[in-house]
C-alpha positions in Angstrom: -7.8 -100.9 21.8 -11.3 -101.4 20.6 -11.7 -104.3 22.8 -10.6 -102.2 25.9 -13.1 -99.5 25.1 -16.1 -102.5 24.6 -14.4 -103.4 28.2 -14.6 -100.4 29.6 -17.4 -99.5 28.2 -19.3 -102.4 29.6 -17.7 -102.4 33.2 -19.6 -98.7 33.1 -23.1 -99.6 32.3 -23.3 -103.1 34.6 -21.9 -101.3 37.4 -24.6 -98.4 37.0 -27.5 -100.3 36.2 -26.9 -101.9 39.6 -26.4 -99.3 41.2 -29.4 -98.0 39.8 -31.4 -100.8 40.6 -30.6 -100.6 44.0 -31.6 -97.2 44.1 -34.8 -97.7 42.6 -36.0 -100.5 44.8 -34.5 -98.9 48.1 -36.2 -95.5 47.5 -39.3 -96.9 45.8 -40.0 -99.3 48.0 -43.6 -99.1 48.7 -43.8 -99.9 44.8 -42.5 -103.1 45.1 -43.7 -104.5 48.6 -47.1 -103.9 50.4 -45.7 -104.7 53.7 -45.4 -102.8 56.6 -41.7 -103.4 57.5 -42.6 -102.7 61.4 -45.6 -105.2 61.2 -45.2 -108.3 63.6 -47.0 -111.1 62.6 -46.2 -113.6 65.6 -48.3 -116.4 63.8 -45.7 -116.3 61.0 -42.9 -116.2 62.7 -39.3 -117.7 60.6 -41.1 -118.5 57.5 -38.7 -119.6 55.2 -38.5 -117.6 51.6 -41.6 -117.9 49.3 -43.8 -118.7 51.9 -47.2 -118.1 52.2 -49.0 -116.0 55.0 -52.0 -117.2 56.6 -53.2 -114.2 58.2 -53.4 -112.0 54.6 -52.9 -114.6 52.1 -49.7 -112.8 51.0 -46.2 -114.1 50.1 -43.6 -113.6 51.9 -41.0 -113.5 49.2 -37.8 -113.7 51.3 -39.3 -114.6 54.5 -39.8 -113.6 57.6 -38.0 -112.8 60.7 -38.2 -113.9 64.5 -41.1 -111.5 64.5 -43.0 -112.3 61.7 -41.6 -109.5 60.0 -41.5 -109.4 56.4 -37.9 -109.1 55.2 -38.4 -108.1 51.9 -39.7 -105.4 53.1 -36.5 -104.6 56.1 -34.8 -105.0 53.5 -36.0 -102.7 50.9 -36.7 -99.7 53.5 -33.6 -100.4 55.6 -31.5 -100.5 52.4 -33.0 -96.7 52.2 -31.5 -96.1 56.0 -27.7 -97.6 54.9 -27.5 -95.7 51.5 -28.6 -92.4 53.3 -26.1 -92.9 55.7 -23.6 -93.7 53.4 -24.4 -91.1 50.9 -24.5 -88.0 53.0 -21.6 -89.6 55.3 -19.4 -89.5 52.2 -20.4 -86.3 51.1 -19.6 -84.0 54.3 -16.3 -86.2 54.3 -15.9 -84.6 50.7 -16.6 -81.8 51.7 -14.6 -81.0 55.2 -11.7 -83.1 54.2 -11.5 -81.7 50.5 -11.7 -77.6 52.4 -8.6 -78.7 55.0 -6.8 -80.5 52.1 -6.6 -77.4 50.2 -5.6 -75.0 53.0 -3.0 -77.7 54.3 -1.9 -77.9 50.4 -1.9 -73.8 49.4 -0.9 -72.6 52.6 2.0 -75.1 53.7 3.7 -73.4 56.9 1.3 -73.0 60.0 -2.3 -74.4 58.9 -1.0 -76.9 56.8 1.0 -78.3 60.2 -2.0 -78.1 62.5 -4.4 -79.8 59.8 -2.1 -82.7 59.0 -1.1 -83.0 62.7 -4.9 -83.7 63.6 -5.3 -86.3 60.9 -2.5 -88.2 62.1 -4.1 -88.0 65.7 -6.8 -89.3 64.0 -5.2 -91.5 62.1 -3.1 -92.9 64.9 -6.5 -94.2 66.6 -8.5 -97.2 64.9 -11.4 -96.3 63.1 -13.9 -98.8 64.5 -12.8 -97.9 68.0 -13.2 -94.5 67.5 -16.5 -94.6 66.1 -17.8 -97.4 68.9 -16.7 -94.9 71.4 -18.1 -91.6 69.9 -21.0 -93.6 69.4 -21.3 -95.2 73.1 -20.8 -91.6 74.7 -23.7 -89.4 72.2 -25.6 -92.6 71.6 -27.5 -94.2 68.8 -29.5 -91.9 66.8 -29.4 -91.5 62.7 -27.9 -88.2 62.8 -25.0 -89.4 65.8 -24.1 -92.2 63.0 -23.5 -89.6 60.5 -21.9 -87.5 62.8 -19.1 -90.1 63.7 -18.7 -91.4 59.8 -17.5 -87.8 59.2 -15.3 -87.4 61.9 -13.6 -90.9 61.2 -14.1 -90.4 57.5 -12.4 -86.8 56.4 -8.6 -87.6 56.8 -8.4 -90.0 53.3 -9.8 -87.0 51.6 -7.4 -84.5 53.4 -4.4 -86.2 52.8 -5.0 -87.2 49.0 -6.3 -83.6 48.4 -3.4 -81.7 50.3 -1.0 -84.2 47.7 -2.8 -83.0 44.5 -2.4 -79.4 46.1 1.1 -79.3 46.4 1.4 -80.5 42.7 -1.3 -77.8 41.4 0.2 -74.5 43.6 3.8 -75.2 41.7 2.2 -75.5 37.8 2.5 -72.6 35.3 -1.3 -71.6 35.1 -1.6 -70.7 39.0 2.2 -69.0 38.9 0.9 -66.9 36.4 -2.4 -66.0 38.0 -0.4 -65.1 41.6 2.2 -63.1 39.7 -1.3 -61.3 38.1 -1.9 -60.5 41.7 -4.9 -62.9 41.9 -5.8 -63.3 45.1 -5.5 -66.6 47.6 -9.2 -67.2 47.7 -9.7 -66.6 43.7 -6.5 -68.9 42.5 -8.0 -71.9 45.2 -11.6 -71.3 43.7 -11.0 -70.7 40.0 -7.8 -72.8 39.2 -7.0 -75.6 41.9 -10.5 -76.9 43.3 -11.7 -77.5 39.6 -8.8 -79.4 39.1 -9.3 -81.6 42.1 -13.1 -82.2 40.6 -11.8 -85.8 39.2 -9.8 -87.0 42.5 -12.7 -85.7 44.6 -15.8 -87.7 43.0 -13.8 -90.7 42.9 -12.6 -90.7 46.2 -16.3 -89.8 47.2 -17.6 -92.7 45.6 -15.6 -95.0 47.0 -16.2 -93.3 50.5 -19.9 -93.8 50.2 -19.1 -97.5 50.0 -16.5 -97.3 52.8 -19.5 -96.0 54.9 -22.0 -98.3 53.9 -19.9 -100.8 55.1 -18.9 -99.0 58.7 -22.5 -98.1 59.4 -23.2 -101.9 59.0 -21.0 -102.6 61.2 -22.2 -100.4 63.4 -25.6 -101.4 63.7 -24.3 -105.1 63.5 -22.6 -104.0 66.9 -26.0 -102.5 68.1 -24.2 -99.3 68.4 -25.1 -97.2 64.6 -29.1 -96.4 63.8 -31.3 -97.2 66.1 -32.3 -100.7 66.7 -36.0 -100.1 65.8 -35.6 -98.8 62.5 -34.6 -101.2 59.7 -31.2 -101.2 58.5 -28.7 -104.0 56.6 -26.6 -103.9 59.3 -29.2 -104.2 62.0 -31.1 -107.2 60.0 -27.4 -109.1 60.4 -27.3 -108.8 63.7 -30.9 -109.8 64.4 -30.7 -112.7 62.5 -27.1 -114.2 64.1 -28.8 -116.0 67.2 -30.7 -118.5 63.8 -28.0 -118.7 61.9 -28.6 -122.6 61.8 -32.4 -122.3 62.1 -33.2 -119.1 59.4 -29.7 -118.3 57.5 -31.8 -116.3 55.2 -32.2 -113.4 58.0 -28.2 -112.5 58.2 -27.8 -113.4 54.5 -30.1 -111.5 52.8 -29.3 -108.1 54.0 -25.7 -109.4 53.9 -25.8 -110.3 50.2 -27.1 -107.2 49.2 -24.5 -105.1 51.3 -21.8 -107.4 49.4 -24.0 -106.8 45.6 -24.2 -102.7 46.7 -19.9 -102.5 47.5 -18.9 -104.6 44.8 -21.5 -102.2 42.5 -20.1 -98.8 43.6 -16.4 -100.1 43.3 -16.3 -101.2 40.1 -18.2 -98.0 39.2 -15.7 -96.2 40.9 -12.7 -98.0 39.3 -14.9 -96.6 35.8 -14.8 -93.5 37.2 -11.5 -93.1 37.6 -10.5 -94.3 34.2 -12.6 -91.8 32.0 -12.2 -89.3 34.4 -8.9 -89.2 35.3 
Protein backbone atom coordinates (compact mmCIF):
# COMPACT_ATOMS: atom_id res chain seq x y z
CA UNK A 1 0.00 0.00 0.00
CA UNK A 2 2.78 2.33 0.86
CA UNK A 3 4.57 1.58 -2.28
CA UNK A 4 1.38 2.55 -4.31
CA UNK A 5 1.08 5.82 -2.50
CA UNK A 6 5.16 6.54 -3.25
CA UNK A 7 3.67 5.51 -6.95
CA UNK A 8 1.17 7.61 -7.04
CA UNK A 9 2.53 10.08 -5.38
CA UNK A 10 5.37 10.42 -7.78
CA UNK A 11 3.26 9.92 -11.06
CA UNK A 12 1.62 13.39 -9.59
CA UNK A 13 4.59 15.55 -9.12
CA UNK A 14 6.62 14.35 -12.62
CA UNK A 15 3.51 14.87 -14.50
CA UNK A 16 3.07 18.57 -13.02
CA UNK A 17 6.37 19.70 -13.01
CA UNK A 18 6.27 19.15 -16.74
CA UNK A 19 3.50 20.50 -17.18
CA UNK A 20 4.68 23.30 -15.34
CA UNK A 21 7.66 23.60 -17.18
CA UNK A 22 5.92 23.88 -20.26
CA UNK A 23 3.96 26.57 -19.04
CA UNK A 24 6.71 28.48 -17.81
CA UNK A 25 8.78 28.47 -20.96
CA UNK A 26 5.70 28.92 -23.32
CA UNK A 27 4.27 31.99 -21.47
CA UNK A 28 7.69 33.31 -20.39
CA UNK A 29 9.21 33.16 -23.40
CA UNK A 30 10.89 36.29 -23.95
CA UNK A 31 12.88 35.21 -20.68
CA UNK A 32 14.42 32.47 -22.26
CA UNK A 33 15.04 33.57 -25.95
CA UNK A 34 15.95 37.02 -27.40
CA UNK A 35 14.74 36.25 -30.74
CA UNK A 36 12.23 37.68 -32.72
CA UNK A 37 10.19 34.54 -33.73
CA UNK A 38 8.97 36.52 -37.01
CA UNK A 39 12.62 37.58 -37.81
CA UNK A 40 13.95 36.16 -41.27
CA UNK A 41 17.39 35.95 -41.46
CA UNK A 42 17.89 34.65 -45.19
CA UNK A 43 21.79 34.46 -44.59
CA UNK A 44 21.12 31.75 -42.07
CA UNK A 45 18.83 29.98 -43.58
CA UNK A 46 18.58 25.71 -42.26
CA UNK A 47 21.21 26.02 -39.73
CA UNK A 48 21.30 22.92 -37.99
CA UNK A 49 20.84 22.99 -33.89
CA UNK A 50 23.64 24.84 -31.86
CA UNK A 51 24.68 26.78 -34.61
CA UNK A 52 26.11 30.01 -34.65
CA UNK A 53 24.70 33.24 -36.34
CA UNK A 54 26.82 35.33 -38.34
CA UNK A 55 24.78 38.35 -38.64
CA UNK A 56 24.37 38.86 -34.46
CA UNK A 57 26.79 36.42 -33.12
CA UNK A 58 23.95 34.57 -31.47
CA UNK A 59 23.18 30.87 -31.13
CA UNK A 60 20.77 29.37 -32.65
CA UNK A 61 20.06 26.69 -30.14
CA UNK A 62 17.62 24.47 -32.14
CA UNK A 63 18.17 25.91 -35.40
CA UNK A 64 16.75 27.59 -37.90
CA UNK A 65 14.07 27.26 -40.44
CA UNK A 66 13.85 27.76 -44.35
CA UNK A 67 13.70 31.35 -43.33
CA UNK A 68 16.30 31.82 -41.11
CA UNK A 69 13.87 31.78 -38.42
CA UNK A 70 14.96 30.92 -35.05
CA UNK A 71 13.01 27.88 -33.92
CA UNK A 72 13.58 28.02 -30.42
CA UNK A 73 11.91 30.87 -30.52
CA UNK A 74 8.53 29.35 -32.97
CA UNK A 75 8.64 27.19 -30.74
CA UNK A 76 8.53 28.75 -27.42
CA UNK A 77 5.76 31.50 -28.57
CA UNK A 78 3.90 29.12 -30.88
CA UNK A 79 3.69 26.61 -27.96
CA UNK A 80 1.81 29.79 -26.29
CA UNK A 81 -0.70 29.81 -29.46
CA UNK A 82 -1.43 25.65 -29.12
CA UNK A 83 -1.89 25.69 -25.24
CA UNK A 84 -4.29 28.78 -25.61
CA UNK A 85 -6.13 27.03 -28.04
CA UNK A 86 -6.28 24.03 -26.20
CA UNK A 87 -6.97 25.50 -22.91
CA UNK A 88 -9.89 27.72 -23.61
CA UNK A 89 -11.14 25.00 -26.34
CA UNK A 90 -11.50 22.54 -23.43
CA UNK A 91 -12.93 24.78 -21.18
CA UNK A 92 -16.12 26.14 -23.24
CA UNK A 93 -16.40 22.22 -24.13
CA UNK A 94 -16.67 21.91 -20.17
CA UNK A 95 -18.69 24.29 -20.04
CA UNK A 96 -21.58 23.91 -22.86
CA UNK A 97 -21.40 20.21 -22.85
CA UNK A 98 -21.33 19.91 -18.86
CA UNK A 99 -24.85 22.67 -18.97
CA UNK A 100 -26.73 20.20 -21.82
CA UNK A 101 -25.51 17.09 -19.87
CA UNK A 102 -27.28 18.07 -16.92
CA UNK A 103 -30.59 19.17 -18.60
CA UNK A 104 -30.47 15.91 -20.80
CA UNK A 105 -29.76 14.05 -17.37
CA UNK A 106 -32.52 15.98 -14.79
CA UNK A 107 -35.04 16.61 -17.28
CA UNK A 108 -35.18 13.11 -19.25
CA UNK A 109 -38.41 13.42 -21.55
CA UNK A 110 -38.28 16.30 -24.23
CA UNK A 111 -34.82 18.19 -23.80
CA UNK A 112 -33.04 15.37 -22.80
CA UNK A 113 -34.24 13.72 -26.47
CA UNK A 114 -33.39 16.79 -28.50
CA UNK A 115 -29.85 17.26 -26.74
CA UNK A 116 -28.74 13.66 -27.14
CA UNK A 117 -30.27 13.57 -30.61
CA UNK A 118 -27.81 16.50 -31.74
CA UNK A 119 -24.78 14.74 -30.25
CA UNK A 120 -25.42 11.74 -32.09
CA UNK A 121 -25.79 14.03 -35.31
CA UNK A 122 -22.72 15.12 -34.23
CA UNK A 123 -21.34 12.19 -33.42
CA UNK A 124 -22.43 10.44 -36.59
CA UNK A 125 -20.01 12.91 -38.65
CA UNK A 126 -16.01 12.54 -38.19
CA UNK A 127 -14.51 14.96 -36.17
CA UNK A 128 -11.62 15.98 -38.48
CA UNK A 129 -14.04 16.40 -41.31
CA UNK A 130 -16.17 18.35 -39.57
CA UNK A 131 -13.78 20.66 -38.23
CA UNK A 132 -11.77 20.94 -41.93
CA UNK A 133 -15.08 21.94 -43.27
CA UNK A 134 -16.29 24.46 -40.57
CA UNK A 135 -12.98 25.68 -40.92
CA UNK A 136 -12.77 25.89 -44.89
CA UNK A 137 -16.22 27.83 -44.97
CA UNK A 138 -15.47 30.74 -41.81
CA UNK A 139 -11.79 30.44 -42.53
CA UNK A 140 -8.55 30.49 -40.54
CA UNK A 141 -8.47 32.90 -37.81
CA UNK A 142 -7.48 32.09 -33.83
CA UNK A 143 -10.84 32.65 -32.63
CA UNK A 144 -12.58 30.32 -35.88
CA UNK A 145 -10.10 27.47 -34.41
CA UNK A 146 -11.67 27.74 -31.10
CA UNK A 147 -14.89 28.08 -32.40
CA UNK A 148 -14.81 24.64 -34.29
CA UNK A 149 -12.88 22.70 -31.27
CA UNK A 150 -16.03 23.54 -29.23
CA UNK A 151 -18.51 22.59 -31.59
CA UNK A 152 -16.65 19.16 -32.37
CA UNK A 153 -15.57 18.95 -28.68
CA UNK A 154 -18.85 19.29 -26.26
CA UNK A 155 -20.65 15.88 -27.00
CA UNK A 156 -17.85 13.57 -24.68
CA UNK A 157 -18.71 15.97 -21.94
CA UNK A 158 -22.50 15.73 -22.63
CA UNK A 159 -22.80 12.26 -22.83
CA UNK A 160 -20.52 11.30 -19.73
CA UNK A 161 -22.27 14.09 -17.72
CA UNK A 162 -25.96 13.21 -18.74
CA UNK A 163 -24.62 9.36 -17.33
CA UNK A 164 -23.49 10.73 -13.89
CA UNK A 165 -26.91 12.71 -13.96
CA UNK A 166 -29.16 10.01 -14.17
CA UNK A 167 -27.29 8.19 -11.29
CA UNK A 168 -27.33 11.54 -9.00
CA UNK A 169 -31.31 12.56 -9.73
CA UNK A 170 -32.31 8.85 -8.22
CA UNK A 171 -29.92 9.12 -4.82
CA UNK A 172 -31.44 9.84 -1.35
CA UNK A 173 -29.93 13.44 -0.78
CA UNK A 174 -31.68 14.99 -3.98
CA UNK A 175 -35.11 12.75 -3.29
CA UNK A 176 -35.14 14.44 -0.09
CA UNK A 177 -34.41 17.98 -1.20
CA UNK A 178 -37.35 17.64 -4.26
CA UNK A 179 -39.81 16.17 -1.68
CA UNK A 180 -38.59 19.52 0.51
CA UNK A 181 -40.01 21.30 -2.49
CA UNK A 182 -36.55 22.55 -3.60
CA UNK A 183 -36.76 23.80 -6.67
CA UNK A 184 -35.19 22.36 -10.34
CA UNK A 185 -32.63 25.09 -10.62
CA UNK A 186 -31.51 24.91 -6.74
CA UNK A 187 -31.34 20.79 -6.52
CA UNK A 188 -29.00 21.05 -10.12
CA UNK A 189 -26.92 23.90 -8.51
CA UNK A 190 -26.56 22.92 -4.85
CA UNK A 191 -26.58 18.99 -5.01
CA UNK A 192 -25.82 17.44 -8.60
CA UNK A 193 -23.25 19.93 -10.34
CA UNK A 194 -20.86 19.77 -7.18
CA UNK A 195 -20.96 16.28 -7.47
CA UNK A 196 -20.07 16.20 -11.12
CA UNK A 197 -16.90 18.67 -9.99
CA UNK A 198 -14.53 15.37 -10.09
CA UNK A 199 -15.82 13.85 -13.64
CA UNK A 200 -15.78 17.35 -15.03
CA UNK A 201 -11.97 18.45 -14.31
CA UNK A 202 -10.87 15.25 -15.44
CA UNK A 203 -12.57 14.97 -18.50
CA UNK A 204 -11.42 18.73 -18.97
CA UNK A 205 -7.98 17.86 -18.71
CA UNK A 206 -7.89 15.38 -20.88
CA UNK A 207 -9.90 17.48 -23.42
CA UNK A 208 -7.32 20.19 -23.31
CA UNK A 209 -4.90 17.55 -24.59
CA UNK A 210 -7.52 16.20 -27.12
CA UNK A 211 -7.38 19.74 -28.50
CA UNK A 212 -3.91 20.42 -28.51
CA UNK A 213 -3.61 17.60 -30.57
CA UNK A 214 -6.70 18.62 -33.16
CA UNK A 215 -5.51 22.15 -33.43
CA UNK A 216 -2.10 20.61 -34.56
CA UNK A 217 -3.58 18.92 -36.95
CA UNK A 218 -5.22 21.61 -38.01
CA UNK A 219 -2.58 23.96 -38.74
CA UNK A 220 -0.52 20.80 -39.99
CA UNK A 221 -3.42 20.84 -42.71
CA UNK A 222 -2.92 24.69 -43.18
CA UNK A 223 -6.51 25.00 -42.14
CA UNK A 224 -6.28 25.97 -37.90
CA UNK A 225 -4.35 29.45 -36.85
CA UNK A 226 -3.17 31.39 -39.29
CA UNK A 227 -0.16 30.48 -41.20
CA UNK A 228 1.81 33.60 -40.04
CA UNK A 229 1.61 33.21 -36.51
CA UNK A 230 3.75 30.47 -34.90
CA UNK A 231 2.15 27.35 -33.87
CA UNK A 232 3.44 23.45 -33.15
CA UNK A 233 1.28 22.41 -35.64
CA UNK A 234 2.15 24.97 -38.24
CA UNK A 235 6.12 24.45 -37.55
CA UNK A 236 5.25 20.57 -38.65
CA UNK A 237 3.93 21.36 -41.65
CA UNK A 238 6.54 23.94 -42.65
CA UNK A 239 9.21 21.80 -42.05
CA UNK A 240 7.73 18.39 -44.17
CA UNK A 241 9.11 19.61 -47.66
CA UNK A 242 13.11 18.98 -45.52
CA UNK A 243 12.29 16.27 -43.84
CA UNK A 244 15.63 14.64 -45.34
CA UNK A 245 17.53 17.93 -45.41
CA UNK A 246 16.40 19.74 -41.72
CA UNK A 247 14.40 16.82 -39.62
CA UNK A 248 14.92 19.08 -36.75
CA UNK A 249 12.01 21.56 -38.18
CA UNK A 250 8.98 18.84 -37.98
CA UNK A 251 10.56 17.25 -34.97
CA UNK A 252 11.06 19.70 -32.68
CA UNK A 253 7.67 21.09 -32.41
CA UNK A 254 6.58 17.53 -32.85
CA UNK A 255 8.49 16.18 -29.77
CA UNK A 256 7.21 18.71 -27.70
CA UNK A 257 3.43 18.18 -28.72
CA UNK A 258 4.29 14.32 -27.93
CA UNK A 259 6.27 15.58 -24.21
CA UNK A 260 2.98 18.17 -23.55
CA UNK A 261 0.06 15.01 -24.29
CA UNK A 262 1.93 12.34 -22.65
CA UNK A 263 2.44 15.28 -19.56
CA UNK A 264 -1.33 16.24 -19.21
CA UNK A 265 -2.40 12.40 -19.44
CA UNK A 266 -0.67 11.05 -16.98
CA UNK A 267 -1.63 14.08 -14.93
CA UNK A 268 -5.00 13.43 -15.77
CA UNK A 269 -4.82 9.62 -14.95
CA UNK A 270 -3.48 11.32 -11.18
CA UNK A 271 -6.37 13.20 -11.27
CA UNK A 272 -8.71 10.84 -11.45
CA UNK A 273 -7.23 8.60 -8.84
CA UNK A 274 -7.21 11.16 -5.82
CA UNK A 275 -10.08 12.69 -7.08
CA UNK A 276 -12.41 10.24 -7.86
Amino acid sequence: MKRTRVKNKRKGLISGGCLITVLVLTLFAPVFTSHDPYAQNLENILAPPMTASESDGGIALLGTDQLGRDVLSRLLYGGRTSLLVGVVSAILCGMIGSALGVVAGYYRRVAGVIIMRLADINLSVPTMLMAIMIVAVLGSTLFNTILVLTVTGWVSFARVVRSETLSLRERNFVEAARAMGVSNFRVITRHILPNLSHTVITLTTLQIARMILLSASLSFLGLGIDVSSPSWGGMINDGRNYIMTAPWLSAIPGAAIAFTLVGINIFSDWLHENLG
